[in-house]
N, C-alpha and C positions, 0 to 999 in steps of 0.2 A: 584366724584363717578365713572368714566370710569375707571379713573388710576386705583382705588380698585380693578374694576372690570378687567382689563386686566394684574395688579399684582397677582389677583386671579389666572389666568387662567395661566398666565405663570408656578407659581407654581405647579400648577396641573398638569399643560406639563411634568414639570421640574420630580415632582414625579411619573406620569406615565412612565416616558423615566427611570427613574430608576427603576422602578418595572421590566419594560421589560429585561432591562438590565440584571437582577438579574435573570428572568426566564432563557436567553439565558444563560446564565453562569451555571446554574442547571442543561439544558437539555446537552450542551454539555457534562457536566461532571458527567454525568450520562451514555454517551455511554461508555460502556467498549470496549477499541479495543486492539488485542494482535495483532503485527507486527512480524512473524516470517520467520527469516532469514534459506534460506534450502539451504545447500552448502558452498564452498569458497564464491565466488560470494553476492550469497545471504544475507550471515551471513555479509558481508564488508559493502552493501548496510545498512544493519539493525544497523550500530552502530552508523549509523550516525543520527537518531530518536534515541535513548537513549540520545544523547548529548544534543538533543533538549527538554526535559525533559518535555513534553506533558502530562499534565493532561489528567490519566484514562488510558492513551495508555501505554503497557507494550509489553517488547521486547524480544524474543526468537530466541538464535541463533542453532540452529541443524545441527550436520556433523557427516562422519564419519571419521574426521582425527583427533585424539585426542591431538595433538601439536596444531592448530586451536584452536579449540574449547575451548582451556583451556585460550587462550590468545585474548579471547572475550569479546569485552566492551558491554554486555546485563543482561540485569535484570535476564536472565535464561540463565543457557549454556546445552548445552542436547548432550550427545556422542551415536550414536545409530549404531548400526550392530557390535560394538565389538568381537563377537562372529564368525563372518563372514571375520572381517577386520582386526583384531588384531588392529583397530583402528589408521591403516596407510588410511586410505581412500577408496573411491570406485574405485580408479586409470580405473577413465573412463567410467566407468560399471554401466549405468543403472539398468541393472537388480540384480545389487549387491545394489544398492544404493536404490532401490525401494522393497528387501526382509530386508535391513535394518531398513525399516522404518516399516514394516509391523512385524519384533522381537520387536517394542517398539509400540507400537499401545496404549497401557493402558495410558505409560507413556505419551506418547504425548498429548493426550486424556486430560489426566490431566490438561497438563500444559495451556492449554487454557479453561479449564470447567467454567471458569466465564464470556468468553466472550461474547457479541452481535457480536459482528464483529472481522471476523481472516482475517488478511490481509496475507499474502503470498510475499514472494520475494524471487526469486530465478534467479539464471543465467542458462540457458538452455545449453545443449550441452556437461555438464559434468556428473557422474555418481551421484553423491547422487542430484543435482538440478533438472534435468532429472528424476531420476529413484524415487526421496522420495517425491517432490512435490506433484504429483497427487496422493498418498496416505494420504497425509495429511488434503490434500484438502474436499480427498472422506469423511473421518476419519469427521473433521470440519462441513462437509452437514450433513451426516447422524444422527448429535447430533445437528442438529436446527440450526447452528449457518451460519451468513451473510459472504458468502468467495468471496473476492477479492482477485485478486491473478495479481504479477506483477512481469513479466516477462521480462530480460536481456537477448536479441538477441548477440550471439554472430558473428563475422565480414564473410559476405557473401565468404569470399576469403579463409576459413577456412574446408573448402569442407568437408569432414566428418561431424565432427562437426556443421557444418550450416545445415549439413539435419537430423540429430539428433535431432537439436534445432529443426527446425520445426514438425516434428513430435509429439516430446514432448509437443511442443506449441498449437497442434491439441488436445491431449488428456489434458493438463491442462483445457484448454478451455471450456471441456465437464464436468467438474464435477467443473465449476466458474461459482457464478452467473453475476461476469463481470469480468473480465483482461483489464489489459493495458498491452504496450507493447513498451519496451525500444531499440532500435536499434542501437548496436555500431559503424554501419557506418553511422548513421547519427548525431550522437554524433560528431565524429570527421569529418565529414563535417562541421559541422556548429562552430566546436572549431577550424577550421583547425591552426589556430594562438596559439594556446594552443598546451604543451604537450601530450601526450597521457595520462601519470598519471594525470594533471590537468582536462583532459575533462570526464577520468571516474569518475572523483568526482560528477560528475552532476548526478550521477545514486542515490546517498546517498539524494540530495538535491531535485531530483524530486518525490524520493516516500515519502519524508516529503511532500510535495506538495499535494501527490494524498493522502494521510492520513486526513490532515487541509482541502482539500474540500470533502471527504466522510463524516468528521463532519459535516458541515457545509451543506453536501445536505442532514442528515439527519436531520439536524434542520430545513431547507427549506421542506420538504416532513412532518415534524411534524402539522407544519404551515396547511400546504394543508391540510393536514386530519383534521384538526379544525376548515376548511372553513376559514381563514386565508389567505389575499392576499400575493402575496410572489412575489410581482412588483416590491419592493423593496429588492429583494436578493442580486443584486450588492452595494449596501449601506450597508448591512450585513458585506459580502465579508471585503469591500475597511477598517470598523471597526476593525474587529474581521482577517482580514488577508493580513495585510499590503505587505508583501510580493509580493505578487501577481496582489493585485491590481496596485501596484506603481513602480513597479520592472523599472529598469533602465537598465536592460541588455535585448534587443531588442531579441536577436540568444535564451535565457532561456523561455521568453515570447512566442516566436512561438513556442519553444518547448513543454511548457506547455501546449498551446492549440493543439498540432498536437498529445499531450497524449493521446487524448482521449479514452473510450473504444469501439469508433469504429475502432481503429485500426488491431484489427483482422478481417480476412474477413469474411464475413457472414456464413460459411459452419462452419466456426471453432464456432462462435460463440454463447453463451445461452443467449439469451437479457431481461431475466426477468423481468431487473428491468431498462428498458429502460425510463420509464418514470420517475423512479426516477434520474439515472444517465444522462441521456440524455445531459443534460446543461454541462458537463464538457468537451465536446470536441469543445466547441463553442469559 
């Protein structure tokens, strides 16, 4: 009668662990999340999440260099300030790159109206990443929607350019309810063994990273609000995102964690949702 009783119980393990199972797989694919690429930069980062082929996640690249944009591996390609640019690009110019984005406002509008969550990626320091980002951004909050936004520092030794970035980095900042923040001299520090085109590859492979745990802490944060212990979220994790938990490349790992969204410094940044985000710089 034990055995019954503990062939009973396995079972019932057996079938609740798959119940679970089945909810976790619902709620993630249930969050809608639109990844849009803003700039050279940006739109390069973003095709490399199309390849990954992410249930619910949907890709949008936006420029204004219409040679670009046409030769864009994204679920959406979007040409914006035409009008402005003859669709050669913002050659530099923030403020060409940020009234391009404000001639397409509807269309933009659009192309994420179904999402919970707009992610953002852009390289700082040029004109349509710089200058159309933090319109999109603003565009994204005012219509409800959850904006992370992840930003490509470009190399401190690029003097213009580097105080551009930062700037631009200050104002994306304000209208995110969190940013990360990618840094090209610490890329190739830490790839110093690596080519240069090899270690900007890691820029395509970490914002898949910060994508796979905004899922996953918003399934960790669903838990919570169901009074749901969530002690076990590294066992989640190590299931649902092998990558990371098990990763083998030591120099990706620290960089994963040195992601976090406490990377911008306090001035710059809105910490809304620190209690929800919190765990990913840990």
């Amino acid at each position: 009668m034990t055995d019954e009783k503990t062939e009973s119980r396995e079972k019932i393990g057996n079938e609740m662990e798959g119940a679970v199972a089945d909810m976790i797989d619902d709620l993630l694919e249930g969050l809608n999340i639109h990844v849009i690429g803003v700039g050279g930069c940006g739109c390069n980062t973003v095709e490399y999440i199309t390849k990954q082929k992410m249930a619910n996640v949907k890709t949008i690249g936006i420029n204004t260099d219409k040679t670009v944009v046409n030769g864009l591996d994204v679920n959406r390609q979007m040409l914006i300030g035409r009008e402005i640019t003859q669709g050669e690009g913002a050659k530099g110019d923030p403020i060409l790159g940020k009234r391009a984005a404000e001639l397409h406002e509807e269309q933009i509008l659009n192309s994420f109206e179904n999402a919970d969550m707009v992610v953002i990626a852009a390289g700082l320091g040029g004109g349509t990443g710089s200058g159309a980002s933090k319109v999109i951004a603003q565009l994204a909050k005012r219509n409800g929607k959850l904006v992370v936004s992840y930003a490509v520092m470009p190399f401190s030794v690029e003097g213009d350019r580097y105080h551009l970035a930062k700037k631009s980095l200050k104002d994306l900042s304000k209208v995110s309810n969190a940013i990360t923040v990618l840094e090209n001299d610490k890329i190739v520090e830490m790839y110093a063994d690596k080519t240069p085109k090899e270690a900007m590859q890691l820029s395509g492979r970490m914002l898949h990273q910060v994508v796979e745990r905004l899922r996953l802490d918003c399934l960790v944060e669903f838990f919570k609000e169901c009074g749901v212990s969530t002690e076990a979220k590294n066992e989640i994790y190590s299931e649902v995102e092998p990558d990371l938990a098990e990763t083998n490349n030591t120099a990706e790992t620290t960089m994963i964690k040195a992601l976090g969204y406490e990377n911008v410094s306090k001035e710059y940044s809105s910490p809304k949702l620190d209690s929800f985000l919190e765990t990913y710089s840990r």
